[in-house]
C-alpha positions as CSV (number, residue, x, y, z in Angstrom):
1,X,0.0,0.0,0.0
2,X,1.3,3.4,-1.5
3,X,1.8,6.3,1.3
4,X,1.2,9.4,0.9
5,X,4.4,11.8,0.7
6,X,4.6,14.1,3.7
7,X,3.7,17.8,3.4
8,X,6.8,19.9,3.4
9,X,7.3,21.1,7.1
10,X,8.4,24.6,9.0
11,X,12.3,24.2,9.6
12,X,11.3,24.3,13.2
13,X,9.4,21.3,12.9
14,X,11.1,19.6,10.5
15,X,14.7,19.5,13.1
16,X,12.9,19.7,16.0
17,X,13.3,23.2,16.8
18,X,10.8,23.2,19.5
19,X,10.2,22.6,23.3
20,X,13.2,22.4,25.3
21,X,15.3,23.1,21.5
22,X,13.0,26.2,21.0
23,X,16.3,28.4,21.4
24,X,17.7,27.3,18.2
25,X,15.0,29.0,16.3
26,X,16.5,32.5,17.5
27,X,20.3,30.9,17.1
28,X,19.8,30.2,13.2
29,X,18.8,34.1,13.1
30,X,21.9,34.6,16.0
31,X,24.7,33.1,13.3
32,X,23.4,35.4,10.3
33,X,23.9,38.3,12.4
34,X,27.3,37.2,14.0
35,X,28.4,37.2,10.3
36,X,26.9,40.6,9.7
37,X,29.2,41.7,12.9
38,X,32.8,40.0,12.3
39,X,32.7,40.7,8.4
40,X,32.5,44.1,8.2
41,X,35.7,44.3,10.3
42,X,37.3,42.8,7.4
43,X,36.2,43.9,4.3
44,X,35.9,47.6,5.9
45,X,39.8,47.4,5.9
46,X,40.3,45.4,2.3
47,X,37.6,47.8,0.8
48,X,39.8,50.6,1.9
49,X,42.8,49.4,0.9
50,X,42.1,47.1,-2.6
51,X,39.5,49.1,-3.1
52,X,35.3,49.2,-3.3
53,X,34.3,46.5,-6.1
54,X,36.7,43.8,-5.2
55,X,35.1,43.5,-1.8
56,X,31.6,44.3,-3.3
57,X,32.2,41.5,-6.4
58,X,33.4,38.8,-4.0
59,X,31.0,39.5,-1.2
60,X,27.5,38.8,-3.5
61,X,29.3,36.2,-4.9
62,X,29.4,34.5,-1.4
63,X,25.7,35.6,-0.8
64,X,24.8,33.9,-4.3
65,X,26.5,30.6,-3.8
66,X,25.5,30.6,-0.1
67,X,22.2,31.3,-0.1
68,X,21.2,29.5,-3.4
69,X,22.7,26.2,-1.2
70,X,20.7,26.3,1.6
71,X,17.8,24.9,-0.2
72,X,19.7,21.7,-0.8
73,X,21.3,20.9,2.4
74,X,19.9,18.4,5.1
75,X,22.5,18.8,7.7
76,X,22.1,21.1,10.8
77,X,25.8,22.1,11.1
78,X,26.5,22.7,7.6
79,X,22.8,24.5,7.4
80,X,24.2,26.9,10.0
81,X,27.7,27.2,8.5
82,X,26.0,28.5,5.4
83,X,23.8,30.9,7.4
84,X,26.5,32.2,8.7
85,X,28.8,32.6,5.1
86,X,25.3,34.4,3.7
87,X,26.0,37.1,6.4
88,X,29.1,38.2,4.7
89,X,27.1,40.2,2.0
90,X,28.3,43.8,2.3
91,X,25.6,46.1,2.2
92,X,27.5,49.1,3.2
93,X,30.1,48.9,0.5
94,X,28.3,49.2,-2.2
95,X,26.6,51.7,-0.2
96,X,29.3,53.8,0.1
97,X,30.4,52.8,-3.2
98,X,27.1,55.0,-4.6
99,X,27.7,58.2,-1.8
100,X,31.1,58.5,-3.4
101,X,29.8,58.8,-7.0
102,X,26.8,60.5,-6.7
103,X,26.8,64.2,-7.7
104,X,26.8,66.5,-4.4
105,X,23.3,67.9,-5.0
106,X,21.6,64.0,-5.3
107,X,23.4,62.3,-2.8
108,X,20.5,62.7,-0.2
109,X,17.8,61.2,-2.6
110,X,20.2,58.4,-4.0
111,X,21.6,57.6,-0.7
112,X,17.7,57.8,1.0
113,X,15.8,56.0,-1.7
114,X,18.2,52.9,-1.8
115,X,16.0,51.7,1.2
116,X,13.2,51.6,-1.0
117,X,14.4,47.7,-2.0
118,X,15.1,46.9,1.6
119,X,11.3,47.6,2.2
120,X,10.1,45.9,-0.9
121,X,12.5,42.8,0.0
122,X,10.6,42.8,3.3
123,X,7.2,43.1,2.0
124,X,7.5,40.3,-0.5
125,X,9.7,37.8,2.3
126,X,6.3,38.2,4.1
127,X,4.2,37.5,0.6
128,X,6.4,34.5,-0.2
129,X,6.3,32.8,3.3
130,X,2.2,33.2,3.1
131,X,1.8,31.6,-0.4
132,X,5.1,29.1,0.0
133,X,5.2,27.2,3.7
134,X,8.0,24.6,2.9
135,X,11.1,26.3,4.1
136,X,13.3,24.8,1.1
137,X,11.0,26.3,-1.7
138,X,10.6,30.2,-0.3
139,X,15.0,30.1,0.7
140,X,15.3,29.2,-3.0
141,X,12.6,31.7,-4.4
142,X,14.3,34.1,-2.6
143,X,17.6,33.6,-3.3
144,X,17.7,32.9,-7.2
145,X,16.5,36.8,-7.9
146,X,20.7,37.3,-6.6
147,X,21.8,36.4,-10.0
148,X,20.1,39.4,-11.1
149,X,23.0,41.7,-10.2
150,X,25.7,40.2,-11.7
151,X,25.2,41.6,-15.2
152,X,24.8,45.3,-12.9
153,X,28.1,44.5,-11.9
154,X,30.1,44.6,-15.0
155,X,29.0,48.2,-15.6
156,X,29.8,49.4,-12.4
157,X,33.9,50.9,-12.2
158,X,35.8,51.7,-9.2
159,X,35.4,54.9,-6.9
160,X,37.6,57.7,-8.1
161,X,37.7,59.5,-4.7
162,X,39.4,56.2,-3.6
163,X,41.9,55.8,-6.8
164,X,42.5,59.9,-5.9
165,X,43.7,59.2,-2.2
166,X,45.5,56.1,-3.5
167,X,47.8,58.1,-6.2
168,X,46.0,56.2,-9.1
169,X,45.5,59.4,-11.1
170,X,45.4,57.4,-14.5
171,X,42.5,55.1,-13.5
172,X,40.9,57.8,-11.9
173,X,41.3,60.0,-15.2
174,X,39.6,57.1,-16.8
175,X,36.7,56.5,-14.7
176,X,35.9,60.3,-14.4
177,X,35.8,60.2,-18.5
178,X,33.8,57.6,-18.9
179,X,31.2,59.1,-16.5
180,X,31.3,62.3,-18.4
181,X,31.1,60.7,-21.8
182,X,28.0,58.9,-20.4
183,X,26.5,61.8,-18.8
184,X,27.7,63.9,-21.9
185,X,29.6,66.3,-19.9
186,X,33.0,68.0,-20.4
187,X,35.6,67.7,-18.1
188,X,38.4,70.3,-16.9
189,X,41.0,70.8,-18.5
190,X,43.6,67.9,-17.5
191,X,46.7,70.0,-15.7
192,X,43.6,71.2,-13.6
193,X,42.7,67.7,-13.0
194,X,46.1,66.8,-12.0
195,X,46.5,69.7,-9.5
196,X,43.7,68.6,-8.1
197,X,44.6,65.2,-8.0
198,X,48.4,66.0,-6.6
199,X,46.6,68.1,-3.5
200,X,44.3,65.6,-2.3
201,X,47.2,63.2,-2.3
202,X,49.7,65.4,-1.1
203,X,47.4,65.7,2.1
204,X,47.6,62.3,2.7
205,X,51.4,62.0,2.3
206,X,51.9,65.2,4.7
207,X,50.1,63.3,7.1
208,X,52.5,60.4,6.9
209,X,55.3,63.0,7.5
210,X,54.1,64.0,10.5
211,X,53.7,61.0,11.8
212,X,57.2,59.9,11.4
213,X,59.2,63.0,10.8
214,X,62.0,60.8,10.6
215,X,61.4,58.9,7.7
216,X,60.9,59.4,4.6
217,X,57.1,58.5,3.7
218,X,57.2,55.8,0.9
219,X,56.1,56.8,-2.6
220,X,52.8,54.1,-3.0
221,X,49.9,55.6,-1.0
222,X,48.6,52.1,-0.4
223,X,51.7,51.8,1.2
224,X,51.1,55.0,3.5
225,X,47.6,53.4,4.6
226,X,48.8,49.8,5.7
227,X,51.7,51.0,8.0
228,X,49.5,54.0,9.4
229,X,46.8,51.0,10.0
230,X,49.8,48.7,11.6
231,X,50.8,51.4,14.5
232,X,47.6,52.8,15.2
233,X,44.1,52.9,13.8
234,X,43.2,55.3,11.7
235,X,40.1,55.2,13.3
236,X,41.0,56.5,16.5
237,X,43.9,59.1,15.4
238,X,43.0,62.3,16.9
239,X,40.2,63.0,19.1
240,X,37.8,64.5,16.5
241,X,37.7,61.5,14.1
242,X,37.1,59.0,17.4
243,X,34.5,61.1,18.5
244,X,33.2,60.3,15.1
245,X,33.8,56.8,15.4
246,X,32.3,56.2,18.8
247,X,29.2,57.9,18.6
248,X,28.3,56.2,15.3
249,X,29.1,53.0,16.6
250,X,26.4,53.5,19.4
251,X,23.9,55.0,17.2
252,X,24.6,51.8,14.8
253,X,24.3,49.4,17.3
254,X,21.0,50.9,18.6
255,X,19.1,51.4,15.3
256,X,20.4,48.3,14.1
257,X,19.1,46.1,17.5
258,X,15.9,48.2,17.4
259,X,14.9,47.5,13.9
260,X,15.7,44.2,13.9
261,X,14.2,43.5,17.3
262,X,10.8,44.9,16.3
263,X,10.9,42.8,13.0
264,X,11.1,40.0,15.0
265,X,8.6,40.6,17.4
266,X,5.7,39.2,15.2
267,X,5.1,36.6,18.2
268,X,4.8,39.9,20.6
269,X,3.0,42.8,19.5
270,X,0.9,40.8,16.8
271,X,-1.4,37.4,16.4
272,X,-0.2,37.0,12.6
273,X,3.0,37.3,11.8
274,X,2.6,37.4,8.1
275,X,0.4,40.6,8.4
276,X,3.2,42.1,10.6
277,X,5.9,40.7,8.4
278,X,4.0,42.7,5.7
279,X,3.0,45.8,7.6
280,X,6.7,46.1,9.0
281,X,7.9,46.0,4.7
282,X,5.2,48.8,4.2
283,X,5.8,51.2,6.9
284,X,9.3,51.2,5.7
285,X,8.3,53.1,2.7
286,X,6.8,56.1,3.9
287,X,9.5,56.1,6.8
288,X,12.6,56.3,3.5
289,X,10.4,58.5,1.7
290,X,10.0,61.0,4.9
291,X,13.6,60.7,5.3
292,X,14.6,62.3,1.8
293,X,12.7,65.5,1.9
294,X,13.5,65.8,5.9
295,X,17.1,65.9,5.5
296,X,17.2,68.1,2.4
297,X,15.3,70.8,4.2
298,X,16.8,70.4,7.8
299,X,20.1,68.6,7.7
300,X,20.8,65.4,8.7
301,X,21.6,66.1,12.8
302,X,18.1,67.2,14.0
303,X,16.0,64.7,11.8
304,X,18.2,62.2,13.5
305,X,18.0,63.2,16.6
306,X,14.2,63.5,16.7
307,X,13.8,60.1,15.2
308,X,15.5,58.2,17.4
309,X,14.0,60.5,20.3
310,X,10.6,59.1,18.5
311,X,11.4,55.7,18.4
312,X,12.6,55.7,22.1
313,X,9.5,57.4,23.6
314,X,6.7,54.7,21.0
315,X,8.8,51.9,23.1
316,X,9.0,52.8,26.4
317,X,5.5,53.4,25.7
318,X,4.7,49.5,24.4
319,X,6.9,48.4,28.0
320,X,4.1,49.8,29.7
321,X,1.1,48.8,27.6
322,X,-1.5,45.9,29.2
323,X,-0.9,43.0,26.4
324,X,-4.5,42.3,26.1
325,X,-4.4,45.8,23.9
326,X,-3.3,43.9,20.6
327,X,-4.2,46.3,18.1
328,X,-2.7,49.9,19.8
329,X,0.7,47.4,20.3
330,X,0.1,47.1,16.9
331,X,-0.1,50.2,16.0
332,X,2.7,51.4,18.5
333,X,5.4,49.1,17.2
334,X,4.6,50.1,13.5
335,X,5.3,53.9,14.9
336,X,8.2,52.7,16.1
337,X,9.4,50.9,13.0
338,X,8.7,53.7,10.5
339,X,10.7,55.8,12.8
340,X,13.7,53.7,13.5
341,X,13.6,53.2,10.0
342,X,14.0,56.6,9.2
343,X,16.6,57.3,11.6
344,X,18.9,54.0,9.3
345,X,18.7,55.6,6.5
346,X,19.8,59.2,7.5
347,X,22.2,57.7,9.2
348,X,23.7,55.7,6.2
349,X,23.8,59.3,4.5
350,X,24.9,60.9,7.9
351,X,28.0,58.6,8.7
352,X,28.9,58.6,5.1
353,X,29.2,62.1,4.8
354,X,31.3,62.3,8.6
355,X,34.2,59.6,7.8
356,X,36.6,61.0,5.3
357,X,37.8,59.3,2.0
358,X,40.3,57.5,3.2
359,X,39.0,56.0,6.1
360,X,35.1,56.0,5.3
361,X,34.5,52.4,4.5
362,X,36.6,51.0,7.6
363,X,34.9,53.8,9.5
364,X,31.3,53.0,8.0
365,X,31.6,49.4,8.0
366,X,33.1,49.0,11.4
367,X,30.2,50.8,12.7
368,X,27.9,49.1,11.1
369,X,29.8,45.8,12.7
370,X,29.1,47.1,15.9
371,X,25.3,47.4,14.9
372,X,25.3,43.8,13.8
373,X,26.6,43.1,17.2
374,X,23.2,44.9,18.4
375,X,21.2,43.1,15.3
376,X,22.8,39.6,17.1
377,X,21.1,40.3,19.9
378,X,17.7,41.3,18.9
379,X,16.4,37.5,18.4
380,X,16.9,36.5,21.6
381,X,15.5,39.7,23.2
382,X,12.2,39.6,20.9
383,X,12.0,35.6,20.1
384,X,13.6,34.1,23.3
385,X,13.1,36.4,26.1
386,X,10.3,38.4,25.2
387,X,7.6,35.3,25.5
388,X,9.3,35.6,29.3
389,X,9.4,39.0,30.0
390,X,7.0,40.8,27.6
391,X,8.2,44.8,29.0
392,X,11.9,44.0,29.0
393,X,12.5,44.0,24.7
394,X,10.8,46.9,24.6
395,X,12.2,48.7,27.6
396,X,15.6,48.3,26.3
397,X,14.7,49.5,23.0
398,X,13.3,52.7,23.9
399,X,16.1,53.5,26.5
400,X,19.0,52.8,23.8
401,X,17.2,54.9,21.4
402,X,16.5,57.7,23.9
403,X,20.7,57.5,24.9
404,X,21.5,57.5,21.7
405,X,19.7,60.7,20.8
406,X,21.4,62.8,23.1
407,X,25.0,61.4,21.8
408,X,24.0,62.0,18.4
409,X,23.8,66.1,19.4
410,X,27.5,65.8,20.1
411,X,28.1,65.4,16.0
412,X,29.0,68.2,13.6
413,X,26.0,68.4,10.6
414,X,27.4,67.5,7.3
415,X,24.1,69.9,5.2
416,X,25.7,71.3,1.9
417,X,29.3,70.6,2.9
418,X,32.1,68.8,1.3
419,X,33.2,65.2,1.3
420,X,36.2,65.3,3.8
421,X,38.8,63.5,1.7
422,X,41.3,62.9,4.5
423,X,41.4,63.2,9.0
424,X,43.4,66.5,8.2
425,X,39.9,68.1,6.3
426,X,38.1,66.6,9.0
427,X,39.7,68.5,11.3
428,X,39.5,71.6,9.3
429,X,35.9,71.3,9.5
430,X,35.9,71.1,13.1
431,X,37.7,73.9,14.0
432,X,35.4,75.8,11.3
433,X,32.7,74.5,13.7
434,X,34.6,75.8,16.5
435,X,35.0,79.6,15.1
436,X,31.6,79.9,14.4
437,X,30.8,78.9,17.8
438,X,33.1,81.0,19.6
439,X,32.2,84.1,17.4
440,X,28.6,84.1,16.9
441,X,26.9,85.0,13.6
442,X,29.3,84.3,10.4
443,X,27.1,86.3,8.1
444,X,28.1,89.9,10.0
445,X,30.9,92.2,9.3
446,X,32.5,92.1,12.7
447,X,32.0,88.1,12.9
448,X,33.5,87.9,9.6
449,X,36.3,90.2,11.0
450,X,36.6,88.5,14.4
451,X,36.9,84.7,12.3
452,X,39.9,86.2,10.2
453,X,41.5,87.7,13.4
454,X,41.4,84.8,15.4
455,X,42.0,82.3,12.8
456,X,45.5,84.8,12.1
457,X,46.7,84.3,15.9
458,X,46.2,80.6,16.3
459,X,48.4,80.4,13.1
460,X,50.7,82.6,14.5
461,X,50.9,80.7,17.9
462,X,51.2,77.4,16.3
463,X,54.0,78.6,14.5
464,X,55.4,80.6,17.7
465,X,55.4,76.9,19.5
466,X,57.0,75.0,16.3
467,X,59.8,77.5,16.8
């Protein structure tokens, strides 16, 4: 007598991911974000260094082979070794990779609106799980649409801003031709090119000089940038580029472990988690789509600071809510995603525009592998203990958020101002910063006056000391 063939199963059900095992439902999620964490750390430094596509080329190729796999595999430990490989796609290289290539006046928009496929990625992994319950089917429909961006790929050339710093004035004259061909533009004339290209290298090899004034700074910039690496971080050279560094590693961690946790908190604040899957995707949109105009107008600082203020008050706020109110938790943690979700993608324009040239992707991406370190967290704070504790997910969320709003007022705003190309025109920006808060009013005659005056006598006492 024939049997009939066993539906296809949840994954929890199917390895016995339940009961006294129930934790290994919020570890499969726990090993994708670990990867998230420990590969940024990494390809942050290569991307620097080898430069932006390499990393981005071999890092979707991972994803693609990874991810594509998973659908075939039976065994736990090589199901979660994959998980965790499909966590080294990097997101914020190719992120900064756009920033660095966008014209000035679009670089709010491009570097906004690239959350738009984030949110539709969302709203159709709740679609697909809906329609497609065996766990092997929807990780394969979602994961064949990666071979998509291959042919993308081969169009896409390397940052000039990164082959300036480097000395690679050739490919750089390349690339910036190419774009202007495309775009049917006309560039400078090429000695003013190559003055331009000799002083933004020139600032990087002056910084190498005084560093070791002993020595005589060797010729290949690349060169420069691994032995500055090897004594000290870059990252933490002075005081105004760690500044930089620390607070963004706490907003990171917080936006990252808030959005995340209330994406997985389908089980807490909702009786179906498809619908909240879905209404999590769609709240997204509006949330990018605020963002744009809100940081055009206002800068990126305050919109920041309010958002995550937001977020941090509509949590507190569900720690305190009766859980027999379903439908205002509901409502409350949507508020609270479209907020967060705001505050991630000024901040991926915001940190972009605060890191200079040559240390923006180690400075972006280690950030964002301190967020991961927050995003590793969030499924056993909204899976694992929030069926224990229902107030203590959200508790933490809203106090993180609320901490991280006041560090965030600590930060310069980046509105309408350069790129900073190296730590020594990020430090001319901050003492800019400094003058105008000292003096008062730039746009009068005697703070005009005053600026000049004062900016004449430290110059004059700094070279008073260095005689």
């Amino acid at each position: 007598m024939r049997t009939r063939p066993r539906p296809p199963q949840p994954d929890r059900l199917q390895f016995e991911w339940v009961c006294e095992r129930d934790h290994l439902r919020a570890t499969y999620q726990g090993v994708y974000m670990l990867s998230t964490a420990i590969t940024p750390l990494l390809s942050g430094y290569l991307a620097d260094r080898f430069g932006r596509m390499k990393v981005l080329v071999a890092s979707h190729v991972a994803l693609s082979v990874t991810s594509i796999s998973l659908s075939f595999v039976h065994s736990v430990p090589l199901i979660f070794l994959l998980r965790f490989f499909t966590g080294s796609s990097e997101i914020m290289t190719g992120l900064v990779l756009t920033l660095e290539v966008c014209e000035p006046r679009h670089r709010v928009a491009v570097g906004v609106l690239t959350g738009i496929a984030w949110s539709a990625g969302t709203m159709l992994w709740g679609t697909l799980a809906y329609f497609i319950r065996g766990w092997r089917h929807l990780q394969l429909a979602a994961s064949l649409p990666t071979l998509l961006a291959f042919p993308i790929l081969l169009f896409m050339d390397e940052s000039p801003r990164w082959l300036i710093v480097r000395g690679r004035f050739e490919k750089a004259k390349r690339v910036l031709e190419k774009a202007a061909r495309w775009n049917k533009k006309t560039l400078p004339p090429e000695d003013q090119l190559d003055n331009l290209f000799s002083r933004i290298y020139s600032e990087e090899t002056e910084e190498m000089k005084k560093e070791s004034p002993h020595t005589p700074p060797p010729e290949d910039a690349d060169v420069v940038a691994h032995k500055r690496c090897c004594r000290r971080h870059r990252l933490c050279w002075n005081k105004n580029i760690a500044l930089v560094t620390i607070i963004n590693c706490m907003i990171y961690f917080c936006v990252a472990l808030v959005f995340d946790g209330l994406n997985l908190a389908g089980d807490l604040y909702s009786d179906d988690p498809f619908l909240y899957l879905i209404l999590g995707g769609l709240v997204e949109v509006p949330g990018i789509l605020f963002a744009a105009p809100l940081i055009h107008h206002l800068g990126r600082k305050g919109p920041l600071v309010a958002c995550l203020f937001g977020s941090g008050v509509v949590n507190v706020a569900l720690s305190v809510l009766p859980a027999a109110h379903v439908t205002t938790s509901l409502v409350l943690a949507m508020m609270g995603k479209l907020l967060v979700c705001a505050a991630f993608q000024i901040l991926y324009v915001y940190s972009n525009e605060l890191f200079p040239t040559e240390v923006r992707v180690s400075g972006v991406e280690g950030a964002s592998a301190v967020g991961q370190v927050g995003a590793l967290m969030a499924p056993y704070f909204s899976t694992y203990l929030g069926p224990l504790v229902s107030w203590l997910p959200s508790a933490v969320y809203g106090g993180l958020s609320i901490a991280s709003s006041c560090a965030t007022l600590l930060l310069r705003e980046t509105k309408d101002k350069p790129l900073p190309d190296t730590i020594a025109d990020l430090d001319a920006a901050v003492r800019k910063r400094n003058l105008r808060t000292e003096i008062g009013d730039i746009n009068s005659v005697e703070g005009r006056y005053k600026i000049s005056e004062m900016a004449t006598l430290r110059e004059w006492g700094v070279r008073s000391v260095e005689a």
